[in-house]
N, C-alpha and C positions, 0 to 999 in steps of 0.2 A: 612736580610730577605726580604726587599722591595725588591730588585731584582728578587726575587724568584719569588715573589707574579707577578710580573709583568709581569716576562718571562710565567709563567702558565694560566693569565690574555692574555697574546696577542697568545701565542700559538693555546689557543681556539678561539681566535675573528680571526685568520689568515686563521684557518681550516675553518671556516664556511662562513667569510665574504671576503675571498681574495681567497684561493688557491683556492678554490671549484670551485665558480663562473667564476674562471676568469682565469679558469686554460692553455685556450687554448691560450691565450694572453701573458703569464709570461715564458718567456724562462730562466730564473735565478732569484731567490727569496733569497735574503740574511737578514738578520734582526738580528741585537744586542739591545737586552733590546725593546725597542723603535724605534730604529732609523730601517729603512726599506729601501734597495736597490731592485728594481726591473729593469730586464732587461727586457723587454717589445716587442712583435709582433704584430703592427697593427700602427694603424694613434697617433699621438699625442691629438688627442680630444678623443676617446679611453681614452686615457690615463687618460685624465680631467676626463671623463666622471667618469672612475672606482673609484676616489678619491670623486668626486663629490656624486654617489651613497654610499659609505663608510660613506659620512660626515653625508647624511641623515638618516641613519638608528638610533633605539633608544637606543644606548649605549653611554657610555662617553667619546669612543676615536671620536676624529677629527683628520684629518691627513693633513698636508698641505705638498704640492710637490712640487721640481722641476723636471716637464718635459721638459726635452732636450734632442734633436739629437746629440750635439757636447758637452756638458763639464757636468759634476755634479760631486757632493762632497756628500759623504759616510765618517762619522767617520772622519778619518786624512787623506782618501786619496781621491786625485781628480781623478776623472778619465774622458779622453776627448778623441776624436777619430781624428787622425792623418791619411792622405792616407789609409782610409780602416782599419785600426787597432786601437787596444784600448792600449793607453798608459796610466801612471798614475805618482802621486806623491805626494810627503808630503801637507798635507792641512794643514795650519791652518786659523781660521777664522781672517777676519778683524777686530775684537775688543780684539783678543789675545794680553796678554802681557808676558813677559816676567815675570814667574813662577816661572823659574828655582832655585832650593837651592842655597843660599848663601854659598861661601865654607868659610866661617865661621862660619857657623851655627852651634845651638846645636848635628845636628844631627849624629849619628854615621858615620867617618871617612870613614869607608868600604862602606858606602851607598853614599856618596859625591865622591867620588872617581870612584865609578861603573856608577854614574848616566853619564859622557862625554861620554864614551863607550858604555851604554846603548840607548842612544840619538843618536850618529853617527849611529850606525847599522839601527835605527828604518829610519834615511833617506837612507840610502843604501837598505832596504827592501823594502822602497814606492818608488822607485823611478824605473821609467823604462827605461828614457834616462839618458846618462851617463853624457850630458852637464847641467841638468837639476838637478840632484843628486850633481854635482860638486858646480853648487851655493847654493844648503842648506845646504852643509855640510859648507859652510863658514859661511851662513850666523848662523847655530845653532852654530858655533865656536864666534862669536861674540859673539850671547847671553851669553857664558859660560865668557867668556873675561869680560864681563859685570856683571857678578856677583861674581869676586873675583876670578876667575880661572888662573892658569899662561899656559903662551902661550903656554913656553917651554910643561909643561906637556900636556896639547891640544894636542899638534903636534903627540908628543907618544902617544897617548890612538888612536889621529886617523890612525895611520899609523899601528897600530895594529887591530884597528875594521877594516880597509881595509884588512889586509890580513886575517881574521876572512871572513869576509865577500865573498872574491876568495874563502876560503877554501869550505864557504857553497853551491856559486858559482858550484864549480866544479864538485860537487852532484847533481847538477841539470840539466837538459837538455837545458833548458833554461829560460825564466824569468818567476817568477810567481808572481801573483797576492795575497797578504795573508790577509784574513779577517779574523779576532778573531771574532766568532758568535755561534751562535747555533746551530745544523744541525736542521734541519726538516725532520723528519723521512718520510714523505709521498712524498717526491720528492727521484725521483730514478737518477741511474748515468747521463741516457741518458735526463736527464731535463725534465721527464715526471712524471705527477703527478697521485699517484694511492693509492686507500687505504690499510689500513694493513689488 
């Protein structure tokens, strides 16, 4: 229920205290739960500024940002701008540890067994270069190696999520970017914001 509460909680403080105001400045507005991605048109002090105004107003969210030209992190993905373009990839933060189920854990078989192929895909979907994708799919093969997994089976589950992965691949035109969020019904296709 808490997530409800919170997503119905920022939906309204987003309507009134973000898109409204600041609608001519936000060329992309993503938001899960809490967490807030904005792609932003104007100066980087702008940018302070609109967070700055957010923090004083008299409600109970504060919001702290990073504004950057070149790298930010959203969720599990990073994303940084390369030659003019926006590439991305698996994030995790620096005080992550390795989580992952023990494959001898109590937990149901079928659920230990799905999580290596669950895990390779999810770096195959964040990741936008291929060289860059190729060292987290080792380095999350490690992790697994690390928590009781045999290589042998590693190797199979990823040589499977790869071709899993081409097949989805091939459906696509070419790479895309995938946020699990909430849509916000008042931003239209063309990234303008208008009421209902």
């Amino acid at each position: 229920m808490v997530p409800m509460y919170a997503n119905s909680y920022m939906y309204i403080f987003e309507t009134e205290h973000i898109l409204e105001p600041f609608k001519r400045n936000i060329i992309k507005y993503f938001r899960f739960i809490d967490d807030i991605l904005i792609i932003w048109r104007g100066t980087k002090t702008q940018a302070q500024e609109m967070v700055e105004h957010i923090n004083q107003l008299p409600t109970p969210i504060r919001m702290t940002a990073n504004v950057n030209t070149e790298k930010v992190q959203f969720l599990d993905v990073e994303l940084s701008v390369e030659n003019h373009r926006m590439v991305y990839s698996l994030y995790s933060k620096p005080t992550d540890r390795n989580t992952i189920l023990h494959y001898n854990s109590a937990h149901p078989m079928n659920l230990i067994k799905f999580k290596p192929k669950a895990q390779f895909l999810r770096v195959m979907r964040n990741n936008s270069k291929e060289m860059t994708k190729q060292q987290q799919l080792q380095e999350m093969k490690m992790k697994f190696l690390d928590r009781g997994y045999s290589e042998r089976v590693l190797d199979k589950v990823l040589e499977e999520a790869e071709k899993n992965a081409t097949m989805l691949q091939d459906t696509i035109t070419g790479p895309k970017l995938v946020f699990p969020m909430t849509f916000h019904s008042k931003i239209t296709e063309n990234n303008q914001y208008c009421e209902a």
